[in-house]
C-alpha positions in Angstrom: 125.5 124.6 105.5 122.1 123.7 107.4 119.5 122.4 105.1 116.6 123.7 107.1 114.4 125.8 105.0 110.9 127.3 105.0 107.3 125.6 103.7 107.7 128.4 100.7 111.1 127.4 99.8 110.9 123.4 99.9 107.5 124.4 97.5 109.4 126.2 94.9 111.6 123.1 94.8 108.9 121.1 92.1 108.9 122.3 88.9 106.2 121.4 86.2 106.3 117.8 84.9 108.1 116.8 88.0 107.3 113.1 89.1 107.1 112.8 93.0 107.2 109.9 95.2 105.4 110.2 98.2 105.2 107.9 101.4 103.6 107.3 103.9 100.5 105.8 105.9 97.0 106.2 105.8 95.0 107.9 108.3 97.6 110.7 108.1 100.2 108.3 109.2 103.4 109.8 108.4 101.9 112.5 106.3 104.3 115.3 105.5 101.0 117.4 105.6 102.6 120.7 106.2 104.9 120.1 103.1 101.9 118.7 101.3 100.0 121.9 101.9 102.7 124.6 100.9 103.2 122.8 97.8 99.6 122.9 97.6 99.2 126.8 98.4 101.4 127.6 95.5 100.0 125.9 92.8 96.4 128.3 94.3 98.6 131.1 93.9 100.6 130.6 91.2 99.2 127.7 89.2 102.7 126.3 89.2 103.6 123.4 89.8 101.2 122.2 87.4 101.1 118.9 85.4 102.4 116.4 87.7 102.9 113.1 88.2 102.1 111.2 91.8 103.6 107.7 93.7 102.5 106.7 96.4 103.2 103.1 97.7 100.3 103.0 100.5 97.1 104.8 100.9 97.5 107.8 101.7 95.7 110.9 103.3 92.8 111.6 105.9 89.6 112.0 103.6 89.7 115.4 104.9 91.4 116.8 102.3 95.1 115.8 103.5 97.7 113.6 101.7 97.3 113.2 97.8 94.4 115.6 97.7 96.1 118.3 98.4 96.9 117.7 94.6 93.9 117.3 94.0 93.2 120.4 91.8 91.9 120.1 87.8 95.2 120.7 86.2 98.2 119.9 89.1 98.2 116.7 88.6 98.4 114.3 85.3 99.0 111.1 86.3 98.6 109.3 90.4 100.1 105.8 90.6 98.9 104.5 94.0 98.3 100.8 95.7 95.5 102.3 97.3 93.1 105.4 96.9 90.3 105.2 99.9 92.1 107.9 101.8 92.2 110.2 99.0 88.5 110.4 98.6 89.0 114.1 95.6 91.8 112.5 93.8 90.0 109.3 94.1 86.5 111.4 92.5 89.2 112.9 89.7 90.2 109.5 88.6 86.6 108.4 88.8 85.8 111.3 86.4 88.3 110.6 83.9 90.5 113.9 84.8 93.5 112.0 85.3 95.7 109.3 84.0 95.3 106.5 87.2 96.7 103.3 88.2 96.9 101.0 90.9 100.0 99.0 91.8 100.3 96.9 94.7 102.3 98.2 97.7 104.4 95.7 97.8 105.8 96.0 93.8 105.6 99.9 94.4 108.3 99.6 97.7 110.5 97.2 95.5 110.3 99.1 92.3 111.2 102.6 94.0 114.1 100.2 95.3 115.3 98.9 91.8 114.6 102.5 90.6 117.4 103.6 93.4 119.5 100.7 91.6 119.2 101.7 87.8 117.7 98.7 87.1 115.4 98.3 84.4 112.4 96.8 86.3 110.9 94.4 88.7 110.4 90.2 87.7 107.7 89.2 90.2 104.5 86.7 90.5 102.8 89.0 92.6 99.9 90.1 90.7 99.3 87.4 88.3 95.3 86.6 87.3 94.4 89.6 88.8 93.2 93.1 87.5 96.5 94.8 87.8 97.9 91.4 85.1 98.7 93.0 81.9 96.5 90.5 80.5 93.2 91.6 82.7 93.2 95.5 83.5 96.8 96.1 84.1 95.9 98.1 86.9 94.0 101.4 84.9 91.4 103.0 87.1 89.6 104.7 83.8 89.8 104.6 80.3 91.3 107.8 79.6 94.8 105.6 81.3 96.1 103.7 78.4 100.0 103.2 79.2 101.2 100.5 80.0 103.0 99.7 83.4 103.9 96.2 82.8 104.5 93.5 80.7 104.1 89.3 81.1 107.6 87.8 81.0 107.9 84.1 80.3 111.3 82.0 82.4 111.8 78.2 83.0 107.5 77.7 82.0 106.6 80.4 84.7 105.0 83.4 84.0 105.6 86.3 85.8 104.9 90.6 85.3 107.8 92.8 84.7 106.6 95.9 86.1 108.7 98.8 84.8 111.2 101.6 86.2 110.5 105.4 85.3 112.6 108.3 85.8 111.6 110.0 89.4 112.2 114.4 90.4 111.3 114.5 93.6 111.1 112.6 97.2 108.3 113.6 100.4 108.8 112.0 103.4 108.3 112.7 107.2 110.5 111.8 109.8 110.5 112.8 113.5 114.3 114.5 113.7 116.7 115.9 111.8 120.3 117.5 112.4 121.7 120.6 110.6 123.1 118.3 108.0 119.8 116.3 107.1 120.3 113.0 108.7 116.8 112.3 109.7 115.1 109.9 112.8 112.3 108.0 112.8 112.7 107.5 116.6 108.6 109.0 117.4 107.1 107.3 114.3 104.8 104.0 114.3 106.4 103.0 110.6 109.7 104.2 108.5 108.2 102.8 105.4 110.2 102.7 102.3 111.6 106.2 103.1 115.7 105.3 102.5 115.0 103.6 99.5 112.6 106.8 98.2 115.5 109.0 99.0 118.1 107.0 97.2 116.0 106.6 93.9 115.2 110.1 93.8 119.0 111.3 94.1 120.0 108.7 91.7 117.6 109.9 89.3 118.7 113.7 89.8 116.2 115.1 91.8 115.3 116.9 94.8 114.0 115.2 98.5 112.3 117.1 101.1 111.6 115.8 104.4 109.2 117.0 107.3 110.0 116.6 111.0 108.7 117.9 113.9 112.2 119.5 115.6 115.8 120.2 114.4 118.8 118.9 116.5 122.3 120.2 116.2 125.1 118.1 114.1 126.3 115.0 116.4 123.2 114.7 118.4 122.1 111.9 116.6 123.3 108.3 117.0 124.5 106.6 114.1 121.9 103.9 114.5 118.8 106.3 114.9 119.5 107.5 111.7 117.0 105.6 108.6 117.9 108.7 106.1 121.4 109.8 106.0 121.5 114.0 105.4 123.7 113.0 101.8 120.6 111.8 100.2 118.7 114.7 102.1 118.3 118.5 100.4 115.5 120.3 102.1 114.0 119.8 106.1 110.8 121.5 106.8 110.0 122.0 110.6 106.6 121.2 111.6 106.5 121.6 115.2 102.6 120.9 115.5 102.9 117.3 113.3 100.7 114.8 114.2 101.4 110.7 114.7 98.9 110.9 112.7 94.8 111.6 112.5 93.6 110.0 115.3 96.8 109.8 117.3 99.1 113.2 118.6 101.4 111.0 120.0 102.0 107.8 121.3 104.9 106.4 123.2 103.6 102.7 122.9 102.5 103.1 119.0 106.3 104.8 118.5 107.6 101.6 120.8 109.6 103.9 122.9 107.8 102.2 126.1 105.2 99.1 126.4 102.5 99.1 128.0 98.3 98.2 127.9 96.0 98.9 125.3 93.9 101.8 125.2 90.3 101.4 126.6 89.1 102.3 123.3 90.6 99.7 121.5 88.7 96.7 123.5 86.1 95.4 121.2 82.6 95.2 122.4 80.4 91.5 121.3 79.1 92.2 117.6 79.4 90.2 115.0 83.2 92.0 113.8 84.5 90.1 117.4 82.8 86.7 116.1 84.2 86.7 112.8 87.7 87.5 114.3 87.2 85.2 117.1 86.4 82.4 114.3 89.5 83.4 112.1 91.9 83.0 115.3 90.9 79.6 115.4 92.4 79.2 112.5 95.6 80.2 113.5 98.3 77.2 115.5 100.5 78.0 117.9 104.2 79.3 116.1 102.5 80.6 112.9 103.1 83.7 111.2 100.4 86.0 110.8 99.6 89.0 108.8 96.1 90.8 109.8 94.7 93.3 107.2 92.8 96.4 107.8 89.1 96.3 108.9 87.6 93.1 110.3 91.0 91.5 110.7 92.6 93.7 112.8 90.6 92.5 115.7 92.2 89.1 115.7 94.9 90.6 117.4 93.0 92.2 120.2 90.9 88.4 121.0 93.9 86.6 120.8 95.2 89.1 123.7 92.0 88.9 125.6 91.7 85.2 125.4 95.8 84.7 126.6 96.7 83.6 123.0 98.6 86.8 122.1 102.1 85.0 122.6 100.7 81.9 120.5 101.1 83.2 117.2 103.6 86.4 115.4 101.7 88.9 114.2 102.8 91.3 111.8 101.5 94.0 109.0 103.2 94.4 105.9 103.7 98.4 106.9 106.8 97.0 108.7 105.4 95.8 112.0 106.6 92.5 113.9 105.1 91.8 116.9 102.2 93.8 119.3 98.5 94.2 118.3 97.6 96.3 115.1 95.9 99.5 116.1 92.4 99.4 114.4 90.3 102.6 112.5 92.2 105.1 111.1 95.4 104.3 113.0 95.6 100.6 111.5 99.3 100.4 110.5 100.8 100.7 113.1 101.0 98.6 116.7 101.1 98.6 120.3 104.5 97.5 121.8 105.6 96.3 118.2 108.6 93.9 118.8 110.5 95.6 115.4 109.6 98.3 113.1 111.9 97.4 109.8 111.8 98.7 106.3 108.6 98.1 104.5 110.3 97.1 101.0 112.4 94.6 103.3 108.8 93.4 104.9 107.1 92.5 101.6 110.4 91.1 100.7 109.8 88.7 103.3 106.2 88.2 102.5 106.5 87.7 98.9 109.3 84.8 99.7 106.8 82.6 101.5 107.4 84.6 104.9 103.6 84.1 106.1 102.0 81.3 107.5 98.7 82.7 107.1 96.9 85.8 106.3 93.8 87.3 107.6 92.7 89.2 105.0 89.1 91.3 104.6 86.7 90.8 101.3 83.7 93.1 100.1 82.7 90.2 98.3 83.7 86.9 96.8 82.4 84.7 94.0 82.2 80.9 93.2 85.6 80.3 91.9 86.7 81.9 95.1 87.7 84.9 93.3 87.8 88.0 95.9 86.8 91.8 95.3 88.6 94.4 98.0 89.4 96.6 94.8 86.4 98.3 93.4 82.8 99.0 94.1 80.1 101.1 93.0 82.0 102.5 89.9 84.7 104.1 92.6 88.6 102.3 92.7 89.8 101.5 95.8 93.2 100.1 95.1 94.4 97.0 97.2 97.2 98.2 99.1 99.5 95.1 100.4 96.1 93.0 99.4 97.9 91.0 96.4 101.7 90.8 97.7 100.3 89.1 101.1 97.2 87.4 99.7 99.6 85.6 96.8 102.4 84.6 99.2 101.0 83.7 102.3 100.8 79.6 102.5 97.0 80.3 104.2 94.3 82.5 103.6 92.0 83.6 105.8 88.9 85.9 104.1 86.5 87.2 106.9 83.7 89.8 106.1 80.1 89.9 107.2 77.9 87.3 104.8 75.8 90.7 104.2 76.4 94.8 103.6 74.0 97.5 103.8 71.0 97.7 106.8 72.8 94.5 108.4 71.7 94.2 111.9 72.7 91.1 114.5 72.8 90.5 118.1 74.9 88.2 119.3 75.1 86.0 123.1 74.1 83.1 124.7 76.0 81.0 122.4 73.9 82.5 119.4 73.3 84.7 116.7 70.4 86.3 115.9 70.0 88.8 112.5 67.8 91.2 113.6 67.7 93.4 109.7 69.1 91.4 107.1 72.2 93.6 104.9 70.4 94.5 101.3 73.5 93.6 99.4 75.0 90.3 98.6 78.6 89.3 99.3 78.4 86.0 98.0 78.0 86.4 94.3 78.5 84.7 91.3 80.9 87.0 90.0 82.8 90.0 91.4 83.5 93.1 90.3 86.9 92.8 90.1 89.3 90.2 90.4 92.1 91.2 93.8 92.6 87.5 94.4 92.4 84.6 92.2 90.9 81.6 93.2 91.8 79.3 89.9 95.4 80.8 91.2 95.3 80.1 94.9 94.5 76.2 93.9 97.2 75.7 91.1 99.4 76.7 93.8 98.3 74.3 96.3 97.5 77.5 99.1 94.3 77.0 101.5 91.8 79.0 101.6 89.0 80.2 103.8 85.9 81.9 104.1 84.7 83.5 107.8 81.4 85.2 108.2 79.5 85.8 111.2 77.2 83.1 110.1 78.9 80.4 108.1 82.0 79.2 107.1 83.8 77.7 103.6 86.7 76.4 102.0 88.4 76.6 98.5 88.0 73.1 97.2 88.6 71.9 93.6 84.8 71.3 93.4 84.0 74.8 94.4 83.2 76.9 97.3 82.3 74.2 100.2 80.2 75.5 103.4 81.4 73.7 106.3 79.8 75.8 109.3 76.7 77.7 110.6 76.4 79.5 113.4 73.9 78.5 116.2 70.7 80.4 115.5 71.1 80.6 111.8 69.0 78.9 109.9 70.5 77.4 106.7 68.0 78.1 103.9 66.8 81.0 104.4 69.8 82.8 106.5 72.5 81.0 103.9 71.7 79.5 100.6 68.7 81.8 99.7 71.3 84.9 100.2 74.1 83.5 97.9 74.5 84.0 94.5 75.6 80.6 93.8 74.9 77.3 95.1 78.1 76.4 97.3 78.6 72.4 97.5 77.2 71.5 101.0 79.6 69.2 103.3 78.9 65.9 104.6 79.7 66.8 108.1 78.0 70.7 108.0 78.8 71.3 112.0 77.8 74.4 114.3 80.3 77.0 114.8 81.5 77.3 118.6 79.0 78.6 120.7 81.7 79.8 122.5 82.8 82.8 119.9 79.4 83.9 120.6 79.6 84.5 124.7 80.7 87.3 126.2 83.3 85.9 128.0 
């Protein structure tokens, strides 16, 4: 019996109440947006189904109204548990406005919990999270005070603590893949990522419920190969053809970002000399040859692309904790997934890796960091963000490496011939003396012996015992007035204060 079925019928699947799991990418990465938008259609038309509550591991969406908006209506949804909410700008607003019950998890504990979920067991024991806002102890990961259940709970062993994030009862399963036979087996063969979809599929069946998958063409039974296969059809009851889907946003399709053929990177992803290609410049210097490296979104993506312009891209194993190993992180709206990726494996299995002292180092992004070396990526303004695979990779990695621009808002800079020169100074402070919200901990990082560091276009610092400690300036700065007057707090000054390389400042 084929399982193919129309938008309409996979919509009438989701009954009131239901609780969904939804994966995914952001940027419309692996968006079942077809699916998302029936579903969406009937709840217009019908106001059914109505009262719902939302998973979804990684940001999700297109900030045009795609992913998790498309639930976006007063009344569809109840509750959204997400690890991050930028792409989702509505359901983001709905949260903000105290419409919804609204929580952020990390992506990491989300992939692993759907995964004990599929199990029957009770919950997840992890570290990943402590001393920050989504500790039961801090903010336990509410958005809004209309949120008041709890998630988690702080579980004591051998003089450790650690969070015991809890398992909850799951209806239905979205997905995309690329193709599916008559019987449901579905590829992931044109796809940048395969997220946590097997594990999704299996929870949901387990629990009782219903999963739908999107795909962009039907094959017959036997066409397949056994090994193409990340979703088995037994775990699979409804396929919805979408023979327009996207890679994603940005990207119709890509045979290098799917890894069905290498090849050079697009003109558009060379990155011209501003100050984004001398703080990623900076932060490869950081890295030795043999290490392995995650690069997050923003900022850090670019480390990828010098270290290939420079030679270096063999020197170091890159990898992003939406399954990639190997290549060079795509960047914008397609940052998730890689040129000529080396493997694509299962996201759960990734932060798996990540959270058992996989990483070397990680070059992460801040909006802002304080003088216990706390860091804010989380919230800002009054609006919730979410962290995404921040806390999994920030907590595990052995190395740390925060870049962001020493300034936000107005911030102009030229930079060559060896210098830098700040044409508009940025009207808001990133070095403060306390942030917003606590993503990383810095009173954490040094209990646990990890090193840390600061990269700005400007200056450089380190995570000592004594406090923050600024080690670099850039050629052209001056320190007063360029530095210390812009800080919040007074940073302890090294004895050997040096120049950054004049050469991170050349064109070539």
């Amino acid at each position: 019996m084929s399982k193919i079925m129309s938008v309409e019928e996979a919509a009438r699947c989701i009954q009131d109440g239901d609780a969904i799991w939804l994966s995914g990418g952001g940027g419309g990465i692996n968006d079942p947006d077809l699916l998302l938008g029936g579903i969406e259609k009937r709840f217009l038309d019908t106001g059914s189904p109505k009262a719902l509550t939302l998973y979804h591991s990684a940001g999700m969406g297109d900030k045009k109204g795609g992913g998790p908006d498309h639930f976006a209506h007063k009344g569809m949804v109840r509750k959204v548990v997400g690890s991050h909410w930028t792409w989702s700008v509505r359901m983001q607003r709905l949260a903000a406005d105290n419409e919804i019950d609204a929580y952020v998890l990390p992506q990491g504990v989300m992939t692993q919990l759907v995964r004990e979920i599929a199990a029957g067991r009770p919950g997840l024991i992890t570290k990943v999270g402590l001393r920050t806002f989504v500790d039961p102890r801090v903010e336990g990961g509410r958005l809004n005070e209309r949120s008041k259940e709890e998630l988690s709970f702080l579980f004591h062993h051998d003089v450790n603590d650690y969070i015991f994030y809890k398992t909850f009862p799951l209806n239905i399963a979205l997905l995309r893949g690329s193709v599916a036979d008559e019987d449901g087996n579905v590829s992931f063969e044109d796809e940048g990522l395969v997220t946590e979809a097997l594990s999704q599929a299996q929870a949901v069946k387990n629990c009782g419920g219903k999963v739908l998958c999107q795909v962009k063409r039907v094959v017959k039974n036997g066409e397949l190969k056994p090994n193409q296969v990340i979703v088995p059809g037994i775990f699979v009851d409804g396929i919805v053809v979408d023979p327009k889907q996207r890679m994603s946003m940005k990207t119709d399709y890509s045979e290098i970002l799917s890894g069905k053929r290498r090849g050079p990177l697009p003109e558009e992803e060379k990155m011209p000399l501003d100050f984004r290609k001398v703080i990623a410049r900076r932060a490869a210097m950081e890295l030795k040859k043999g290490d392995i490296v995650n690069l997050g979104f923003g900022v850090p993506a670019g480390v990828g692309k010098v270290l290939e312009e420079s030679g270096r891209g063999r020197d170091v194993y890159l990898s992003l904790e939406q399954g990639i190993i190997g290549g060079v992180p795509a960047t914008g709206s397609d940052f998730g997934i890689a040129y000529n990726a080396g493997a694509i494996v299962c996201e759960t299995n990734q932060f798996d890796w990540y959270d058992g002292g996989g990483l070397d180092v990680a070059v992460l992004s801040f909006a802002e960091f304080d003088q216990e070396g706390n860091v804010n990526v989380s919230k800002f303004n009054g609006l919730a963000n979410g962290v995404g695979g921040f806390i999994n990779i920030s907590q595990s990695a052995k190395k740390v490496v925060f870049v962001g621009s020493f300034t936000a808002k107005g911030l102009l800079q030229e930079c060559g011939g060896g210098r830098l020169r700040i044409v508009e100074e940025g009207s808001c402070k990133k070095l403060v003396s306390r942030v917003q919200q606590i993503s990383f901990s810095g009173r954490y990082a040094l209990e646990t012996g990890q090193e840390v560091v600061f990269v700005t276009e400007r200056a450089v610092f380190r995570l000592r015992e004594k406090g923050i400690e600024l080690l670099e300036i850039a050629p052209g700065v001056r320190l007063q007035e360029d530095v210390l007057d812009l800080m919040e707090f007074e940073p302890v000054i090294s004895g050997e204060l040096r120049r950054m390389d004049e050469g991170i400042f050349e064109e070539e």
